[in-house]
C-alpha positions in Angstrom: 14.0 98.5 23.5 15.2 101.6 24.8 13.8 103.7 21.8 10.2 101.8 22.2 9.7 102.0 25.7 12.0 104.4 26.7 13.9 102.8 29.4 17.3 103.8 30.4 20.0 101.5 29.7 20.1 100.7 33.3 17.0 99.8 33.7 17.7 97.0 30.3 20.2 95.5 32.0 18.4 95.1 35.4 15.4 93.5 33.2 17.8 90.9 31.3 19.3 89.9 34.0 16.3 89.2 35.9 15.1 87.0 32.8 18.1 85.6 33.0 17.8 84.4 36.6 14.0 83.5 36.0 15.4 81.3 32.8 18.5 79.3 35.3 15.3 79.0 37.8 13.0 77.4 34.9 15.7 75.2 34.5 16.3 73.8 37.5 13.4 73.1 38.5 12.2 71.2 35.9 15.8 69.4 36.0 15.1 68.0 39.3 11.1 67.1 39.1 12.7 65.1 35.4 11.2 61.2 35.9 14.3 59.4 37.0 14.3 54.8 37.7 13.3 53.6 40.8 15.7 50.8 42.5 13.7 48.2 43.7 14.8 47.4 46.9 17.2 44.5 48.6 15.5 41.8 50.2 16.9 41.2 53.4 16.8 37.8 54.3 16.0 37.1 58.2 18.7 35.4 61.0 18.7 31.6 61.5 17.1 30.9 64.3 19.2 30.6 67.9 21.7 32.8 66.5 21.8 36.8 68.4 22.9 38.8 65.9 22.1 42.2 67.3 22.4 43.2 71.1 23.9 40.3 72.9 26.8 40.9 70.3 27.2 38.1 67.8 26.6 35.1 70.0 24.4 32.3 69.9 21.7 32.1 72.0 19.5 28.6 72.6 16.3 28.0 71.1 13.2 27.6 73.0 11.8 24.7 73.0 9.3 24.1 70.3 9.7 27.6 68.9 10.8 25.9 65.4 12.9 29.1 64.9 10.0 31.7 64.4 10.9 35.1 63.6 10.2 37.5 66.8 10.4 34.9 69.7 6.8 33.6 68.7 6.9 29.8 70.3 4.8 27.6 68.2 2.0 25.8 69.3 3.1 22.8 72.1 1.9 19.4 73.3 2.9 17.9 77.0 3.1 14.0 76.7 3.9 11.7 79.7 7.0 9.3 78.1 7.6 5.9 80.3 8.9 2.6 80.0 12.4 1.5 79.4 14.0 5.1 78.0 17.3 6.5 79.3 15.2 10.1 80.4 11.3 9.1 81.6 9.2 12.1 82.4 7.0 14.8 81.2 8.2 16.3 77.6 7.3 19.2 75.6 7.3 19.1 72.4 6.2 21.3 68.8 2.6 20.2 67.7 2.6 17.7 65.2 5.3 15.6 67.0 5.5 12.1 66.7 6.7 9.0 68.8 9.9 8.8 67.1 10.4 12.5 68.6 9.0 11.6 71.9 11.5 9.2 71.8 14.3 11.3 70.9 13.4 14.0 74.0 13.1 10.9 76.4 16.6 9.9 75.5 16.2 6.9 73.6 15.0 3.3 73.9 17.4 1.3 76.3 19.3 -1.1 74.9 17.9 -4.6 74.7 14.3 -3.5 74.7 11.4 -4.5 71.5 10.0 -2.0 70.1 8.6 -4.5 67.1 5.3 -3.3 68.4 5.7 0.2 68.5 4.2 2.8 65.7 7.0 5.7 65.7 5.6 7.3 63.1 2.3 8.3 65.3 1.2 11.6 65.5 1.2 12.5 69.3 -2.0 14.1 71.3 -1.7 16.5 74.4 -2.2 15.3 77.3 -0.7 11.6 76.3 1.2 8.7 78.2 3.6 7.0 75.9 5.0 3.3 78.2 7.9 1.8 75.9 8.6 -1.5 76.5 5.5 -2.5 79.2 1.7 -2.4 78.7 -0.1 0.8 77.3 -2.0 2.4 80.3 -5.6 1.7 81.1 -7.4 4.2 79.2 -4.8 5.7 76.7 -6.0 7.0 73.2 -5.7 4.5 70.9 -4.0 5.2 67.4 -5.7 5.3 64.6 -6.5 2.2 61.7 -3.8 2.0 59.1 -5.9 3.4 56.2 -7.0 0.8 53.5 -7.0 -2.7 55.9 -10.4 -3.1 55.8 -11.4 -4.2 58.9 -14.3 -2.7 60.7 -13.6 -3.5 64.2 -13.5 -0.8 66.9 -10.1 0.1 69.1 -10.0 -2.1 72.1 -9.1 0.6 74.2 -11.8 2.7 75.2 -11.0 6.4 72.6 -10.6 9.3 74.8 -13.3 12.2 73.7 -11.4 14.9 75.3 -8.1 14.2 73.4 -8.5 11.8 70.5 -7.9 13.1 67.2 -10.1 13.7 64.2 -8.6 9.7 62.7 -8.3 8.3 65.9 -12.1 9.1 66.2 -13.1 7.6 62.6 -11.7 4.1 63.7 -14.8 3.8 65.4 -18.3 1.9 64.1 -20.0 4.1 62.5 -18.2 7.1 62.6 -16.8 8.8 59.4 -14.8 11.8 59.0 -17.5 14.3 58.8 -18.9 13.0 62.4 -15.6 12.7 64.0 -15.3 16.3 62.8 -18.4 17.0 64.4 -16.9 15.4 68.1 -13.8 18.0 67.5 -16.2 20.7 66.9 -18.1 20.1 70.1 -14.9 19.7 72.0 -13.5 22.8 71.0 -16.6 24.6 71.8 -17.6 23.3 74.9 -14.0 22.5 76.7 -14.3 18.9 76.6 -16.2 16.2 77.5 -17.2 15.7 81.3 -19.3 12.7 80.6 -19.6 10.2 77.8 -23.6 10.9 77.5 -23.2 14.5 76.2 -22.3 12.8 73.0 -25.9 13.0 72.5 -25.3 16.3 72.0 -23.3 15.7 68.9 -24.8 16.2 66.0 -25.4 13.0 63.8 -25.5 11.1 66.8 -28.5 9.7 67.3 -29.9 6.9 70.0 -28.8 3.9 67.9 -25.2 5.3 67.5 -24.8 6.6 70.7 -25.4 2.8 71.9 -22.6 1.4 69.5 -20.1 3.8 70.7 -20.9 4.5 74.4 -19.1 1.2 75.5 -16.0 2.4 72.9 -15.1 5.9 74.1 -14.7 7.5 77.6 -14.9 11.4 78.5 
């Protein structure tokens, strides 16, 4: 190299060892961008609920009522129902949507001893807004359950079906109303807040004049 291009035998060894420090350079770099497996990572699985875990230092705290343990504090939907009668704690109760007697029951206390509840459905879903008397006459007026499915009898509730609170089944026990048009009562509920009066179930559709004068008698606003 020094004969062909006449450089000095400094100037060779500056050359190789800069090739030599481009060469480690090459190397590395294509060491380090080389395609290495990615770890796929750990689920973490989330606290029980009612259990602080993280500021208040390890120790349980109590759930809220109808929270059903939801991650963040979100409290679940809830219903307000009225329990009376012969149960060790009467009074207003809240409890998660979807409850049922039997967990009315179990917020109220219990039954007293001694009293019949041969009568009683505890495996009724519960509506907002209801009165639940154990052991005395239902009130005047209160939603009436729905129709075991599959008895066959056409008949109509004998207590007047509250439009305002009544639930898409309780709604089909009545002449002439299927599921569809009880969804159709829902619908209108939801839209309009309620019913003020029982005549704006005109306003229903698929309730015509004939219908309307089978069920105005049945249901109250």
């Amino acid at each position: 190299m020094q004969a062909r291009c006449g450089l000095e035998r400094r100037s060779v060894v500056a050359l190789s060892a800069l090739l030599a420090l481009a060469l480690v350079l090459a190397v590395q770099h294509f060491w380090t961008g080389r395609t290495q497996p990615v770890r796929a990572p750990e689920v973490v699985r989330a606290a029980p609920a009612g259990q602080g875990g993280g500021v208040d230092g390890g120790k349980d705290l109590p759930a809220a009522p109808g929270s059903f343990g939801q991650a963040g504090g979100t409290a679940a939907p809830e219903i307000v129902v009225d329990v009376g009668g012969k149960v060790r704690d009467p009074g207003v109760h809240r409890l998660p949507a979807g409850s049922r007697v039997e967990d009315a029951l179990k917020a109220a206390g219990g039954v007293r001893p001694g009293t019949k509840t041969g009568g009683l459905n505890r495996a009724r879903f519960l509506v907002d807004g209801e009165q639940l008397v154990i052991g005395g006459p239902a009130p005047a007026g209160a939603a009436a359950p729905a129709a075991p499915a599959g008895t066959g009898t056409a008949a109509g509730p004998t207590t007047p079906v509250s439009l305002s609170t009544a639930t898409v089944d309780q709604l089909d026990t009545l002449p002439g109303v299927g599921p569809v048009l009880a969804q159709h009562i829902v619908d209108y509920r939801t839209r309009n807040g309620g019913f003020r009066s029982v005549d704006e179930l005109r306003e229903v559709n698929g309730i015509g004049d004939r219908r309307f004068a089978d069920l105005r008698d049945l249901v109250r606003p």
